[in-house]
Backbone as a ProteinNet text record, in pm:
[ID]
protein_1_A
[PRIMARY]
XXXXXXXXXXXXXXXXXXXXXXXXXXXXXXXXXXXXXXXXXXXXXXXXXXXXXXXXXXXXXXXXXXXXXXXXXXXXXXXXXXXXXXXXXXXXXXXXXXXXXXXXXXXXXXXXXXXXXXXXXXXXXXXXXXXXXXXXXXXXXXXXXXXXXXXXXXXXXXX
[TERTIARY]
84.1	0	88.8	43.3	116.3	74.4	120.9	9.5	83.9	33.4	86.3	-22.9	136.4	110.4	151.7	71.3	68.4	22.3	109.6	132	61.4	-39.3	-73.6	3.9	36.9	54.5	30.3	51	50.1	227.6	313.1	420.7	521.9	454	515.4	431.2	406.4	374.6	449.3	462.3	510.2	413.5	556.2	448.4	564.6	498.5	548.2	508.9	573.1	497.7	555.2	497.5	555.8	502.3	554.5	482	521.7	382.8	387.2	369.7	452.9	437.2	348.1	270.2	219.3	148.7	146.6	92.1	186.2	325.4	402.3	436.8	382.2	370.2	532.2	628	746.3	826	769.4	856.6	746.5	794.9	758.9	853.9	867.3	964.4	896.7	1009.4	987.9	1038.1	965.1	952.9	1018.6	943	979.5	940.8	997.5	944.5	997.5	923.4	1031.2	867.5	931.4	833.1	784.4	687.8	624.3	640.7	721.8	692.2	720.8	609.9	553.3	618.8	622.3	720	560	646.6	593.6	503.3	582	573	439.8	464.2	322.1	193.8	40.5	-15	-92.6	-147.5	-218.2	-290.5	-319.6	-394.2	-319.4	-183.8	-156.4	-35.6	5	34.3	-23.8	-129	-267.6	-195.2	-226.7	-251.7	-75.1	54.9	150.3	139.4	105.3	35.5	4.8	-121.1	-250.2	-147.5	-84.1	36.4	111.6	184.9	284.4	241.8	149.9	97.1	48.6	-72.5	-73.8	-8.1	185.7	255.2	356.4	303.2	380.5	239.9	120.3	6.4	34	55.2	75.7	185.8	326.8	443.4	415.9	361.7	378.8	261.2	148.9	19.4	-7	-45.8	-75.6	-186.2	-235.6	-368.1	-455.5	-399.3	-425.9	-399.9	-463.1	-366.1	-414.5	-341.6	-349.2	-292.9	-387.7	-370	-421.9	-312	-309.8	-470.8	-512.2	-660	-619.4	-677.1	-697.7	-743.7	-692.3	-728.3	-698.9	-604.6	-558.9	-483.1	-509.9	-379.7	-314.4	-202.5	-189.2	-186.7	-163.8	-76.7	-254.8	-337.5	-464.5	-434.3	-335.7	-308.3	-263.1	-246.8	-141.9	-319.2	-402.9	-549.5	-632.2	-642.2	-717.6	-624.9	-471.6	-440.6	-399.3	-368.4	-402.2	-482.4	-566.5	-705.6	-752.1	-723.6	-719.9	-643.2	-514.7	-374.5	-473.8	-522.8	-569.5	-677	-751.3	-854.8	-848	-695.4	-671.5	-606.5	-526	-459.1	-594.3	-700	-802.4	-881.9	-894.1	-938.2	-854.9	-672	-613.2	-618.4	-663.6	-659.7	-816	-886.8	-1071.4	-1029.8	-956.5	-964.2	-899.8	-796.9	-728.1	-777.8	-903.3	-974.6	-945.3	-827.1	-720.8	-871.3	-874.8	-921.7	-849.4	-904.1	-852.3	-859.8	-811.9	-808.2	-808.9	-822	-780.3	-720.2	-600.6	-604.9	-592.4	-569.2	-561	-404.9	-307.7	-215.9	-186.8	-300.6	-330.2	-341.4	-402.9	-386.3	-292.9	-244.8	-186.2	15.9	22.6	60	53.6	-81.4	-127.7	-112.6	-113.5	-126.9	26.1	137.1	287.2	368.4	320.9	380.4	284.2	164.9	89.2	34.4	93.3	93.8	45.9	-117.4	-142	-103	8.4	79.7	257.5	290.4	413.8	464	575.8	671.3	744.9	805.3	858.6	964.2	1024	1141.4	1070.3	993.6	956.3	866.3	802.1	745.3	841.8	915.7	1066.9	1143.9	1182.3	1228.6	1125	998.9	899.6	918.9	940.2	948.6	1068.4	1192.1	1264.4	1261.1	1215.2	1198.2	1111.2	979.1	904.3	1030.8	1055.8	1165.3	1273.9	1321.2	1408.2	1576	1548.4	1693	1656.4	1812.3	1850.5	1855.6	1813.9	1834.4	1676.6	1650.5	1526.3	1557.2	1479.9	1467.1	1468.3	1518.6	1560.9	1446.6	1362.1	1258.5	1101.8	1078.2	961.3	829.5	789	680.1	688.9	822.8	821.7	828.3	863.3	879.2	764.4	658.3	504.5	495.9	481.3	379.5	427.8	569.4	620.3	526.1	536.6	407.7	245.9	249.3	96.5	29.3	156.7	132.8	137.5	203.1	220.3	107.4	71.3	-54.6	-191.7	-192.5	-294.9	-302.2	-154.4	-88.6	-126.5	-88.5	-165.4	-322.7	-345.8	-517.6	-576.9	-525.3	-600.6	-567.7	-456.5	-456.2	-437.5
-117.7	0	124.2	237.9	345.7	488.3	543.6	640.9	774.3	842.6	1004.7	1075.9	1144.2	1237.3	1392.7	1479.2	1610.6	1688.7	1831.3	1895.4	2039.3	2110.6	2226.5	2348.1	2400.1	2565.3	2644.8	2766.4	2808	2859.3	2895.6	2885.1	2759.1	2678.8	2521.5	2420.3	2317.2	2203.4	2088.4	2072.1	1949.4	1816.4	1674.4	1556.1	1473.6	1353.9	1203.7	1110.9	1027.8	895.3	764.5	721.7	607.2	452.1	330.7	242.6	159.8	29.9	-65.3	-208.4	-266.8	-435.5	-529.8	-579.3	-678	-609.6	-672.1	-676.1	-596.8	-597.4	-520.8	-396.5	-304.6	-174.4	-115.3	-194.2	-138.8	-143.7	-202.9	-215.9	-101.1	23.9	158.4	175.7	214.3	278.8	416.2	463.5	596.9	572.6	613.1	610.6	742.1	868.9	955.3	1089.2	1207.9	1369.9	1446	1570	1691.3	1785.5	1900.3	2021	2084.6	2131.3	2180.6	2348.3	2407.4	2567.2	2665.7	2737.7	2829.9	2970.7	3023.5	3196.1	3291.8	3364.5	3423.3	3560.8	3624.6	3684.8	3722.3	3562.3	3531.4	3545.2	3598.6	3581.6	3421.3	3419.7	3368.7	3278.9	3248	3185.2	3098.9	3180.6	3111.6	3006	3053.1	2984.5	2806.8	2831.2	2748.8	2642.2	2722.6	2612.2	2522.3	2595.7	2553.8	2409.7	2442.8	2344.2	2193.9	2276.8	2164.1	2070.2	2155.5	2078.3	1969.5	1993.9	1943.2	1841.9	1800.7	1725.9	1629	1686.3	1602.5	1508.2	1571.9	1450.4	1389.5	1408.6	1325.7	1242.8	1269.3	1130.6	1026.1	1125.4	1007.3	887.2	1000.7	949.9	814.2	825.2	731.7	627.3	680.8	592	552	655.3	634.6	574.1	475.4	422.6	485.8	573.3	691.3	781.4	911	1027.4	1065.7	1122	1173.6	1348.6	1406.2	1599.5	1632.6	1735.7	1761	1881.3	1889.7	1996.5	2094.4	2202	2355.4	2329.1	2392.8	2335.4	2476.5	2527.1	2651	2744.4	2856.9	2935.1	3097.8	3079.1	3182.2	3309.4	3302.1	3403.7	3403	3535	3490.1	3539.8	3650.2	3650.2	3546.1	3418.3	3275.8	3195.2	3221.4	3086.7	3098.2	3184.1	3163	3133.4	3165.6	3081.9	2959.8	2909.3	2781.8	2680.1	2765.8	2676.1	2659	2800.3	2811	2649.3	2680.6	2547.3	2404.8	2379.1	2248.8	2230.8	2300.3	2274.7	2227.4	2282.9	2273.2	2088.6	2112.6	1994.9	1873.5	1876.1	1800.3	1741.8	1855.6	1867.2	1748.1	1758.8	1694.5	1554.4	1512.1	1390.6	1338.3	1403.3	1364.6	1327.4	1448.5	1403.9	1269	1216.6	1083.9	973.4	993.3	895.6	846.3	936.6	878.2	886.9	774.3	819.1	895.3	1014	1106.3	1108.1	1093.2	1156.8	1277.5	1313.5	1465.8	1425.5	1501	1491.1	1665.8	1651.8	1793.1	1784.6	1873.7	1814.5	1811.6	1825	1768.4	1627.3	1542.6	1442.1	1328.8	1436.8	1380.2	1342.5	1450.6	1466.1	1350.9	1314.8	1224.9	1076.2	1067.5	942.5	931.7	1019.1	945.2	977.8	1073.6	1025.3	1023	1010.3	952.1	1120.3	1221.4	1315.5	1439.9	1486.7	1589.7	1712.9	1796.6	1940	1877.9	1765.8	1745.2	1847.4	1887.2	1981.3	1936.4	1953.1	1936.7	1809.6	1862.3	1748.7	1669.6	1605.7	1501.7	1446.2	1509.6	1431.5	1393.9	1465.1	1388	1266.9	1288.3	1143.3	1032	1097.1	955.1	892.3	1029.7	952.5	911	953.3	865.1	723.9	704.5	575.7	511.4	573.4	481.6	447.7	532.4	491.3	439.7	417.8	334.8	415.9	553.1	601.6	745.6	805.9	921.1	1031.9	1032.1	1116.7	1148.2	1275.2	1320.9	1466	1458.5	1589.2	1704.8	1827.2	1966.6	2005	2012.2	2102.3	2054.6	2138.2	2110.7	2053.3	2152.7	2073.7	1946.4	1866.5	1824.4	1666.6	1701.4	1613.6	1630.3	1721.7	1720.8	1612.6	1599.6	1483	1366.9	1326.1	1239.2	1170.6	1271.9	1262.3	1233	1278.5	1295.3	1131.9	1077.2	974.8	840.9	870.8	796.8	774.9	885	888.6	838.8	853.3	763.2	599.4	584	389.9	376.1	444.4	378.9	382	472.6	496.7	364.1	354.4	218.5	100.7	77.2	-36.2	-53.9
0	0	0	-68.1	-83.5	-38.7	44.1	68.2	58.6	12.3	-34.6	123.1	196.4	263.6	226.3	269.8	186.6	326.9	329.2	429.2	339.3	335.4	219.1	264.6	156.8	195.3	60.5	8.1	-46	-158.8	-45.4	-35.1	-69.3	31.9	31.8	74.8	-27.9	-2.3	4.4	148.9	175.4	123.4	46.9	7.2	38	45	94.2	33.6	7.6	-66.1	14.5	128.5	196.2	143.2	186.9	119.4	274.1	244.4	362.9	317.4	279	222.3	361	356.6	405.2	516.5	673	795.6	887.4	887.2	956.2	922.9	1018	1020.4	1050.1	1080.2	1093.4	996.7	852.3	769.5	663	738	628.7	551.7	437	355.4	262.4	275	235.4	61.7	10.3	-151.5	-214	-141.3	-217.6	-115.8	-144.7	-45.1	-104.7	-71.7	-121.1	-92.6	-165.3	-168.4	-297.1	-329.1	-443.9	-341.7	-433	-402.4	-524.1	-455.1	-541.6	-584.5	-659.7	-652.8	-555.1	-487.6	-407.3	-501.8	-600.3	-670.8	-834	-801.7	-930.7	-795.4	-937	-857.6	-777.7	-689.7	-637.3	-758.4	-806.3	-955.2	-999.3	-1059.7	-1098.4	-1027.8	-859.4	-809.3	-757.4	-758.7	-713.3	-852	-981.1	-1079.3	-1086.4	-1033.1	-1050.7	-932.3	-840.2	-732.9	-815.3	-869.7	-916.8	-1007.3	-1154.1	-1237.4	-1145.9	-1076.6	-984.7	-897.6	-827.6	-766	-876.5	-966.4	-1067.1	-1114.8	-1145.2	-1159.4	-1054.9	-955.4	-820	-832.7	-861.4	-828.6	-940.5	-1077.6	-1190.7	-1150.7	-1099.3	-1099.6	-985.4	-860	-779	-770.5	-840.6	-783	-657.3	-599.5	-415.5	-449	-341.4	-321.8	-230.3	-128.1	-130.2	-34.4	-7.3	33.2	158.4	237.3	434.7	386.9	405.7	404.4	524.1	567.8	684.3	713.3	811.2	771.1	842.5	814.6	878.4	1011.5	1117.8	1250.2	1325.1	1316.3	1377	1324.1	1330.5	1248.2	1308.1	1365	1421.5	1330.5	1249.3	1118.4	1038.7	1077.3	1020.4	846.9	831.8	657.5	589.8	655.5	559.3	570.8	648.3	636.6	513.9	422.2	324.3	224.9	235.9	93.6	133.5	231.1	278.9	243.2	240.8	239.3	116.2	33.3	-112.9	-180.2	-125	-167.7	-153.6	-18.6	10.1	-78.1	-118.7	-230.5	-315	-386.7	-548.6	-516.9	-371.1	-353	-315.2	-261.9	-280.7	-414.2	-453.7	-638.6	-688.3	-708.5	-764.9	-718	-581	-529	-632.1	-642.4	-662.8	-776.6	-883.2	-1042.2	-1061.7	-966.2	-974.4	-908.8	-861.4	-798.6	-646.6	-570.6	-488	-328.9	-307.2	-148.5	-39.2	-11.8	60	204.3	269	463.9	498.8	675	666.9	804.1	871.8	987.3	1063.3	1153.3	1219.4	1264.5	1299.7	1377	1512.1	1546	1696.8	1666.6	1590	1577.9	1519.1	1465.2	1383.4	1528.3	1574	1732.9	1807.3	1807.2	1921.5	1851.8	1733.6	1702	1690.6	1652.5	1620.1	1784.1	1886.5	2016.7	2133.8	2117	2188.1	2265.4	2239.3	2282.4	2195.2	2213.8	2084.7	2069	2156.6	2204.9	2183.3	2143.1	2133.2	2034.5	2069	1994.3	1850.9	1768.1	1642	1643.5	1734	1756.5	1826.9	1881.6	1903.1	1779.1	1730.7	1574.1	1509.4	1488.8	1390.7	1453.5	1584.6	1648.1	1583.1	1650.5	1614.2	1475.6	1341	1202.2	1192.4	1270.1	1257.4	1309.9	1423.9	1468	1344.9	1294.8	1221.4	1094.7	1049.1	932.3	947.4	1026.1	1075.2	1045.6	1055.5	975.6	1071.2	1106.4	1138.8	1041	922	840.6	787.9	801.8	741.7	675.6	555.2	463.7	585.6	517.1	624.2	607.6	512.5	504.8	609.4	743.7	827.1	745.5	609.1	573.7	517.8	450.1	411.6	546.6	614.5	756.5	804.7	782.5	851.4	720	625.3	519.3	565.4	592.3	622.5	761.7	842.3	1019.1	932.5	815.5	810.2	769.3	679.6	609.5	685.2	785.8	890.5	1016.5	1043.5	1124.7	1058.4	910.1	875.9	838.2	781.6	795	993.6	1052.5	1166.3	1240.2	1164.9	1199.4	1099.7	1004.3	945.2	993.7	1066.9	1123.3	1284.3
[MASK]
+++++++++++++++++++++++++++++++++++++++++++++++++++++++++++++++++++++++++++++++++++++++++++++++++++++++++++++++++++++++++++++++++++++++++++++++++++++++++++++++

């Protein structure tokens, strides 16, 4: 099973593509990550559609069976929540047109499900994906280590 985790922003979208052979949940492997980002500079439109392109071919490229996006839950910074939310749309859209069954989590939950704890701090989500991945080395980029948490919190909510 393959599951594309996706962290939205407008700026930066963090994505993940983890995979899980059989019944054992400890044998995750990480397939693929990185970030889709946008020029700050273009507008809004056509940032969205550089999004929509790009995801498009990370869904072609990997064939997730399907996808964990992180949801709008809180936002301190109230000028970053509508293009946020704008981003997760186009990034929902692109999951629908590919047929992909979609999740949502919050990251309170998403928190609670990888250290048992829903207020855990950053560095403790990353220990945890490192433990799940079995490796000390994770991508520098935060959103891209939130999809990594996201994709993971839903391989364990299904089982």
């Amino acid at each position: 099973m393959k599951i594309l985790g996706i962290d939205p922003g407008m700026a930066i979208v963090g994505y993940s593509v983890i995979e899980i052979s059989g019944a054992n949940e400890d044998n995750i492997k990480l397939i693929a990550s990185g970030s889709l980002q946008t020029n700050k500079n273009l507008e809004d439109s056509k940032r969205l559609l550089e999004i929509f392109n790009d995801l498009s071919i990370i869904v072609e490229t990997y064939k997730p069976d399907c996808a964990s996006v992180e949801n709008l839950f809180f936002f301190k910074n109230q000028k970053t929540v509508i293009p946020v939310a704008e981003a997760r749309g186009v990034i929902l859209t692109v999951l629908e047109k590919f047929n992909i069954p979609t999740y949502s989590y919050t990251p309170m939950e998403v928190k609670q499900v990888l250290t048992g704890y829903g207020r855990a701090d950053k560095k403790e989500v990353e220990q945890m994906v490192k433990i799940a991945l079995n490796t000390e080395v994770l991508p520098k980029l935060d959103d891209t280590v939130d999809s990594i948490a996201i994709a993971i919190c839903h391989l364990r909510n299904i089982r």
